[in-house]
C-alpha positions in Angstrom: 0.0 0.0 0.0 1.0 3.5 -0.3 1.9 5.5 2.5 -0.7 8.5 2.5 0.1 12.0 4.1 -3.3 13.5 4.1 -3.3 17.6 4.6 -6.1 20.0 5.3 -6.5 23.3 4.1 -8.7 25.4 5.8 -10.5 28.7 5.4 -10.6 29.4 8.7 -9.4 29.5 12.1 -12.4 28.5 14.1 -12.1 24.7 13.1 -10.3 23.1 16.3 -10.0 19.7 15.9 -6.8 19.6 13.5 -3.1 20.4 14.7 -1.7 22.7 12.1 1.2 22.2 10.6 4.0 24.9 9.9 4.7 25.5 5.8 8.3 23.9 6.5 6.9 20.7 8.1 4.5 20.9 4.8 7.1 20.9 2.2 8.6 18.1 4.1 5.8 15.8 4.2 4.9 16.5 0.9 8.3 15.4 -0.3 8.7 12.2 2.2 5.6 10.4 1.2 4.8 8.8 -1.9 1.3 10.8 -2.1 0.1 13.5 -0.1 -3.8 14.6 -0.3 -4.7 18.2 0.6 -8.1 18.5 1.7 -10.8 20.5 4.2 -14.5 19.5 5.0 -13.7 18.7 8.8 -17.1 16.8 9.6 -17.4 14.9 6.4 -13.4 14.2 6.2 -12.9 12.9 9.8 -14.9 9.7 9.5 -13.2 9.6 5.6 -9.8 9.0 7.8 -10.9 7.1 9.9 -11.8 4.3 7.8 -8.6 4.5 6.1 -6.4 3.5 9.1 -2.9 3.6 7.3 -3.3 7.4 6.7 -2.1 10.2 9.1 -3.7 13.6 8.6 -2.4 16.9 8.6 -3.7 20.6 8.2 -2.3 23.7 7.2 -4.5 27.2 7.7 -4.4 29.4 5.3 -5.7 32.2 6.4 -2.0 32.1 8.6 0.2 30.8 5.6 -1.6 32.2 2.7 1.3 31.9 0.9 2.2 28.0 0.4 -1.7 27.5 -0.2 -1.3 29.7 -2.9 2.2 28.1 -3.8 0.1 24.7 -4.3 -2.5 25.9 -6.0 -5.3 26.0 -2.9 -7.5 29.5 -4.1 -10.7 28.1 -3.5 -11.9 26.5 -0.5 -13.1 23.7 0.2 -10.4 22.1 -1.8 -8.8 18.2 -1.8 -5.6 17.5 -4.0 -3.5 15.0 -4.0 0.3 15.1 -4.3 2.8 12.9 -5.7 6.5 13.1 -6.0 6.1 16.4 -4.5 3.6 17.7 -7.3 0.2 17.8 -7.2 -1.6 14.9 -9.6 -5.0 14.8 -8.9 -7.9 17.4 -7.2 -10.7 15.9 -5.8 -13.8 17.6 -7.4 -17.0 15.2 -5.7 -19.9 15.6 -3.3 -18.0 16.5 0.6 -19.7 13.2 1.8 -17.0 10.6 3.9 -18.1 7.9 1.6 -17.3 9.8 -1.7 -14.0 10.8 -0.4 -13.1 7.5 0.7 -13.9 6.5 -2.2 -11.8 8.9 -4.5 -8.8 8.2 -1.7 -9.4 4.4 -2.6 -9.4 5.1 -6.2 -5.9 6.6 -6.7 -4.4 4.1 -4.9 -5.9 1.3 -7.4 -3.5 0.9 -11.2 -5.4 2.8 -13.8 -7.2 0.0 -15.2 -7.3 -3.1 -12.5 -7.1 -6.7 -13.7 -9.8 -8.3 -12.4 -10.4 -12.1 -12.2 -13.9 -14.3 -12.9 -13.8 -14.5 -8.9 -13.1 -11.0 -8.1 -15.9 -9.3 -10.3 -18.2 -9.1 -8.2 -16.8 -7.8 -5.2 -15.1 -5.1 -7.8 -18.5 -3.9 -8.9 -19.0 -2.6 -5.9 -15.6 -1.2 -5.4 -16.6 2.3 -6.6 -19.8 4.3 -7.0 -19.2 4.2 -10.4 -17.3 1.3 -12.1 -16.9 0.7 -15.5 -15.6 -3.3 -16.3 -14.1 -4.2 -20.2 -14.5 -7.9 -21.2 -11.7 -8.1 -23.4 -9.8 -11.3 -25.8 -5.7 -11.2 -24.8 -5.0 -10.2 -27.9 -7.1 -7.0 -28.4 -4.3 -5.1 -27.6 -5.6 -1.7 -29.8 -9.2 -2.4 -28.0 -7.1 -2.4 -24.6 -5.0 0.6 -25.8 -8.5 2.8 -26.3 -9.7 1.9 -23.6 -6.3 2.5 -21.2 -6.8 6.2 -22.9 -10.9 6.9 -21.5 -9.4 5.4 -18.6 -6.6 8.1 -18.5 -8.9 11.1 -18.6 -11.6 9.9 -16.0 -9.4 8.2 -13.5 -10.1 11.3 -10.7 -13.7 10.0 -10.6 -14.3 6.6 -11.8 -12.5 2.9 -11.2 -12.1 1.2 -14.6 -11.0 -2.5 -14.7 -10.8 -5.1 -17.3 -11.8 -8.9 -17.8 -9.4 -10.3 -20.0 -9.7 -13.7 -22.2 -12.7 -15.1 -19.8 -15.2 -16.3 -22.2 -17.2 -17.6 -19.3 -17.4 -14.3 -17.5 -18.1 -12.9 -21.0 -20.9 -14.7 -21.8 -22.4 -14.6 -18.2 -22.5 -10.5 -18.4 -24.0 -10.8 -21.6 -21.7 -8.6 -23.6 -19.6 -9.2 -26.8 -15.6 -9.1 -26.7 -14.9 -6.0 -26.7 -17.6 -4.8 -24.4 -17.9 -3.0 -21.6 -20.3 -2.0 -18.5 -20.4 0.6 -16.5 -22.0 0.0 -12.8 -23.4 2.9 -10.5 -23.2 1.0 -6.8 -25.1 3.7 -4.9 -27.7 2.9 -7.5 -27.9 -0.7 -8.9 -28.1 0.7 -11.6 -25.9 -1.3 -15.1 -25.5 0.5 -18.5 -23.8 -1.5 -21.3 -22.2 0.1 -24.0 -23.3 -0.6 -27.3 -21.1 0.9 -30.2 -17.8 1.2 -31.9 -14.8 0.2 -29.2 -13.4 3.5 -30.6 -12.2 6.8 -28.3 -14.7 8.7 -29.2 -17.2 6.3 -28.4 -16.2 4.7 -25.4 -15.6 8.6 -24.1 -19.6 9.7 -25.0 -20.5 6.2 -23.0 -18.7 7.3 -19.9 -19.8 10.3 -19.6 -23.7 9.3 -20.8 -23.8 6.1 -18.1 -21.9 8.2 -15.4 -24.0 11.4 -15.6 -27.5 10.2 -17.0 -29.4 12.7 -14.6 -29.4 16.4 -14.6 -28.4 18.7 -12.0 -30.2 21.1 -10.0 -28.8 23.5 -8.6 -30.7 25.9 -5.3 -28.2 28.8 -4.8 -29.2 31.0 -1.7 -26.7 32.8 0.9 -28.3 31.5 4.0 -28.7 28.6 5.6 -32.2 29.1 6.9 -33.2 29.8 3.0 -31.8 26.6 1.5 -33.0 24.7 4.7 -36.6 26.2 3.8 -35.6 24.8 0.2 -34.9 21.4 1.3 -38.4 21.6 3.6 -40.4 23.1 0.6 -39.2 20.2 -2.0 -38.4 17.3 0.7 -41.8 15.8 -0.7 -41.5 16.4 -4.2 -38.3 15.0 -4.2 -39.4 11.5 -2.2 -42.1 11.0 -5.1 -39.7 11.2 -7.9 -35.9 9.7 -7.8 -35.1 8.1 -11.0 -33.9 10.8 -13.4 -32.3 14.5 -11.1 -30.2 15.1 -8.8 -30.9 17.7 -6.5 -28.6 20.2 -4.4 -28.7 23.0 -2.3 -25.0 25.3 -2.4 -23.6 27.5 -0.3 -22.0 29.8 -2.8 -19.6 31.1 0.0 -18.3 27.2 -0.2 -18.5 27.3 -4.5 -17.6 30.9 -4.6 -17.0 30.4 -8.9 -19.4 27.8 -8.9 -22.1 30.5 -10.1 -20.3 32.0 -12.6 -19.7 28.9 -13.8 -23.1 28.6 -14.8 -23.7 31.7 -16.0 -25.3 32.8 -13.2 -24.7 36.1 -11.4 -23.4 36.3 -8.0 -27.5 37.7 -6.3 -29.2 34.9 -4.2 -31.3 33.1 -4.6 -31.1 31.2 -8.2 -30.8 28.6 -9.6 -30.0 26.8 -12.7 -30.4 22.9 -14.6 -27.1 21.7 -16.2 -28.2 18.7 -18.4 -24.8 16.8 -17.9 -25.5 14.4 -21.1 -25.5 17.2 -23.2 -23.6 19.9 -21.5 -26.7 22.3 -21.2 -27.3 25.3 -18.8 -31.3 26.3 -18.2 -31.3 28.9 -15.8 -34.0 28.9 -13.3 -36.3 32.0 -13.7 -35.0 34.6 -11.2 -38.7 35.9 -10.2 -40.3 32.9 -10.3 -41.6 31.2 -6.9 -39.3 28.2 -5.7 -41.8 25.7 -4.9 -42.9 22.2 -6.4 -45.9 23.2 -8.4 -43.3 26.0 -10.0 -40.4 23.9 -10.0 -42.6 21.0 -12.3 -43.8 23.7 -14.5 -40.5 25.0 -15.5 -38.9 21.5 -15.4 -41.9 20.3 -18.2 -41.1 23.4 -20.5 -37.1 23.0 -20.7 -37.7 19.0 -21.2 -40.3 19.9 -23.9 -38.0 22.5 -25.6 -40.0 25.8 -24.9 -36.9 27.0 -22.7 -33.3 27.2 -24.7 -30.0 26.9 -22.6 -28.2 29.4 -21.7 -25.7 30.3 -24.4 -21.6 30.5 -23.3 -21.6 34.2 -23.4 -23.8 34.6 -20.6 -26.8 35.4 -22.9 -29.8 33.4 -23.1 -31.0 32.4 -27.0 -32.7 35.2 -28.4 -35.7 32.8 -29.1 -36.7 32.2 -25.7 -39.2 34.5 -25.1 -41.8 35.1 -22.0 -45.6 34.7 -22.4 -48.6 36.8 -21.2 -50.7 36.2 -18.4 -49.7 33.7 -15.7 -46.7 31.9 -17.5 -43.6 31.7 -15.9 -40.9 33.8 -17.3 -38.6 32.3 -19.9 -41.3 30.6 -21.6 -41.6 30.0 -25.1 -45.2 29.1 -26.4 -46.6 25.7 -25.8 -46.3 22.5 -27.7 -49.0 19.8 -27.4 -49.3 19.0 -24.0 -47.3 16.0 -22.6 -49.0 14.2 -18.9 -46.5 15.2 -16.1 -46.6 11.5 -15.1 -44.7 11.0 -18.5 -42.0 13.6 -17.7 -39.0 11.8 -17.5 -36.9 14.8 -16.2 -39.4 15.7 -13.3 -38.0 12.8 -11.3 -35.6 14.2 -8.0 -32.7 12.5 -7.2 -32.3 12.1 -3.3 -29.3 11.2 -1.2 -25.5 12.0 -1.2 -25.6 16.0 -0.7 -29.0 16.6 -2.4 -32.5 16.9 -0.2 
């Protein structure tokens, strides 16, 4: 196993619990371990360390040594990164739960694609929240070389592995040789990729199987409004789960988050990013945050009477608002689809959502 330094950047000096470290001491650790992950999020990332009982932990503040968090590349806060050789390799970018953290800590550990036996499948599956498994012949080697490649550029947030020359296992999982499978653990959910074994491909699956559902994002600066967010759409939210995931930010945690978006910096807002396709619908600013509303809006951007925002922070010139008691942003009705029928009405709960 590798021997895991774990520091902690913080924003602030009220967090007690870790022992700060001086820059020097830093710099050393950095350099005397074979990887070093910088992180915050004291609640979520105490239990996180815990489970990993071969780590130590230590924290440097950076409101006192704003200097070597700058030095490293820490200019927004919360922030994980890991370092290796004394350079940083990797920046945690998931949900501040222990589980996901653990997780990613788990990940980086693992070779880029695992070998994985008939036997240890199964137990693998469940290895990640997201694993994607290639059934592949021993002497596919462009197939394996592809596939190395996807692995390559998602390796911060998935575990790939690969099944090699098992016919049996093959044939059990129901896929051809190449194939592959991608497995969502949190869910139960399986998504097998049907295509070309080609990068472009294999790329558009990963990102399709590992982000099927939108995300909704509830901006406001308090936290007695996004508690009253969570209260107003707890309901919603427990009668549809399949298809969106559903969060409330801070945006003094996400502080670019926003922008991001294309949303300006005045709370509350909100915006849809459809991750499939790489679309921004932002929420209308004066319209009511509440689960009749939220449906509303949700039906016209699925039905395409709301276009996405556009990258320069314009929204399409065609989206256009109605009369009378239409929401804002509305473009003028289609045929009328039953909400029951609305596949992107479903709320995602769990992990950091309501």
């Amino acid at each position: 196993m590798l021997k895991l330094g774990l520091a902690a950047w913080l924003a602030a000096t009220g967090v007690c619990a870790w022992e700060h470290v001086s820059p020097s001491d830093l710099e050393t650790s950095i350099k005397s371990h074979d990887a070093v992950v910088v992180a915050s999020l004291e609640l979520e990332w105490t239990p996180a360390v815990a489970e990993l009982t071969a780590i130590s932990a230590l924290s440097v503040d950076c409101s006192q040594a704003a200097n070597i968090c700058q030095q490293h590349g820490v200019s927004e806060y919360p922030s994980l990164k890991l370092f290796q050789g004394g350079e940083s390799k990797s920046t945690y970018l998931g949900p501040r739960r222990a589980s996901a953290i653990t997780s990613w800590i788990k990940r980086i550990q693992r070779p880029l694609v695992s070998e994985v036996s008939a036997e240890d499948l199964e137990a693998f599956k469940s290895g990640d929240e997201t694993v994607f498994l290639a059934y592949l012949n021993a002497d596919d080697q462009e197939s394996r070389k592809t596939y190395e490649e996807i692995a390559l550029q998602f390796r911060d947030e998935f575990t790939f592995g690969v099944n090699v020359g098992d016919e049996a296992a093959r044939q059990a999982e129901g896929v051809e040789s190449p194939g592959l499978k991608c497995h969502r653990h949190l869910d139960g959910d399986v998504v097998t990729f049907k295509g070309s074994f080609d990068a472009d491909g294999l790329k558009a699956f990963v990102i399709e199987a590992s982000r099927a559902w939108p995300m909704v994002y509830l901006f406001a600066a308090t936290e007695p409004e996004r508690a009253e967010f969570r209260r107003a759409l707890h309901k919603i939210g427990r009668s549809y789960y399949e298809s969106l995931t559903m969060t409330t930010v801070d945006p003094l945690d996400f502080p670019s988050l926003p922008a991001r978006l294309g949303l300006e910096a005045k709370y509350p807002c909100g915006a849809v990013h459809q991750l499939s396709k790489d679309r921004i619908y932002h929420y209308p600013r004066d319209y009511p945050v509440t689960p009749s509303a939220l449906q509303k809006w949700g039906l016209d951007v699925w039905q395409g009477r709301v276009n996405p925002w556009s990258p320069d922070g314009e929204a399409a010139a065609a989206t256009k608002a109605q009369q009378g008691n239409e929401m804002p942003g509305r473009i003028r009705a289609t045929p009328r689809v039953s909400i029951a029928s609305f596949p992107g009405l479903n709320i995602r709960i769990g992990r950091d959502e309501l």
